[in-house]
Structures are given as structure tokens and as C-alpha cells.
N, C-alpha and C positions, 0 to 999 in steps of 0.2 A: 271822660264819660265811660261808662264801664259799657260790656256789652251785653244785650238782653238773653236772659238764661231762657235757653232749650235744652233738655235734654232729651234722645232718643235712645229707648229699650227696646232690643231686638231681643225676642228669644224663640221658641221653638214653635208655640203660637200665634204671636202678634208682634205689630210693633207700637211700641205704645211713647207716647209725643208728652211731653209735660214741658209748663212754662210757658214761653212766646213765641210763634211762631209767624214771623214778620221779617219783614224785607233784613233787617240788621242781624238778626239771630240765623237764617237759613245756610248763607255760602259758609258759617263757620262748623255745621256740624252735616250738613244735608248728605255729605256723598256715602255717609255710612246707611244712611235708607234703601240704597238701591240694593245691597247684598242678598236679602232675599228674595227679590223677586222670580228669579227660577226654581225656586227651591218649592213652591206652591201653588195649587190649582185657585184657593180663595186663602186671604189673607185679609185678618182683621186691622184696621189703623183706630187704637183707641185714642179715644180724645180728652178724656172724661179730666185731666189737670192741666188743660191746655186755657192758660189764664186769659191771653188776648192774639187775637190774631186779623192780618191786613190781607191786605189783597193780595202781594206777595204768598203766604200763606196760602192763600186758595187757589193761587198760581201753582203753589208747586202740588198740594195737594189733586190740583186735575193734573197734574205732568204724572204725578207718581201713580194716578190711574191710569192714564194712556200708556205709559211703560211698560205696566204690570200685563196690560189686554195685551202686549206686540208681543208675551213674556207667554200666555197663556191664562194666565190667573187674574182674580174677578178680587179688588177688591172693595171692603168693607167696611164704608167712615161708623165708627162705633162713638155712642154719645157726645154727640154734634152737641158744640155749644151754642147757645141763642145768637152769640154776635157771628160765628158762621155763617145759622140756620140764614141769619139778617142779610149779608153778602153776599149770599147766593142767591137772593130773592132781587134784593137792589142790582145784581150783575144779569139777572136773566137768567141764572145757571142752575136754579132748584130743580125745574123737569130734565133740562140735561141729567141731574147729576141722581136724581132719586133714584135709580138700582143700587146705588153703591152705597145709600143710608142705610141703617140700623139705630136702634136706640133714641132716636130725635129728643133733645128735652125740651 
């Protein structure tokens, strides 16, 4: 079984997540996400081709916020997709997490 395509683009803006972001796809690409966290005071994480994503996913997603806050920097889920928006509501975590939204679709 092949394994689920993530890709992450870091560049001088954002990092921006495409594919699946779930428990199978994360330990294989995840530790290149941390790189910029010192480097910025708000940092966007766009979402907007981020096809399916699990709990795992929302797991690392609130780690890579808690990181970023011990780091200095705020950041900011860009174009939350609906099965997100949905995990976060069924987890109890959407008022936790609403600073860090943008874009909601």
C-alpha cells in the first residue's frame, strides 16, 4: 500500500500543506514544518489543497500552534477546509482554536 501524499512548501511567507494530512502521511514529512518557526512573529499555514484530514492532522496542527506561541509567533490556519472546520467542532476545539483561523470556507 503506497503511502498518503503530503506535501509541505515552506517559503518566505507561509507554509502551505497540500494532500493528506493524517496520522499515515505526518511522521514522513512533518519535521521539516518546524524550520520556520523562529524566523516569525505570525505565520500563515494555508490549507486551501489539503484533500482529507484525521485527527492526527488536527493533532499536529494544535502542536505546530503551541510551538510556534513558546517560539514567539501567532499563527494562522488559512482556508480551513469543511472536514476541519467539522473536527474541530465534534473535538470541542473551534473556540479554543478561533484566533488562529482565517479564510473559514
Amino acid at each position: 500500500m503506497s503511502e498518503p501524499a503530503l506535501t509541505l512548501d515552506i517559503d518566505a511567507k507561509a507554509l502551505t500543506l497540500s494532500g493528506e494530512l493524517t496520522r499515515q502521511s505526518i511522521p514522513h514529512h512533518w519535521p521539516k514544518g518546524w524550520q520556520w518557526i523562529a524566523k516569525a512573529e505570525q505565520w500563515p499555514v494555508i490549507l486551501t489543497n489539503v484533500t482529507r484530514i484525521d485527527s492526527a492532522g488536527v493533532a499536529i496542527l494544535l502542536h505546530l500552534i503551541q510551538q510556534a506561541r513558546m517560539q514567539g509567533c501567532h499563527v494562522l490556519l488559512c482556508a480551513v477546509p469543511n472536514q476541519l472546520q467539522t473536527l474541530l467542532k465534534l473535538s470541542n476545539l473551534d473556540s479554543v482554536i478561533t484566533e488562529h483561523l482565517e479564510d473559514v470556507q
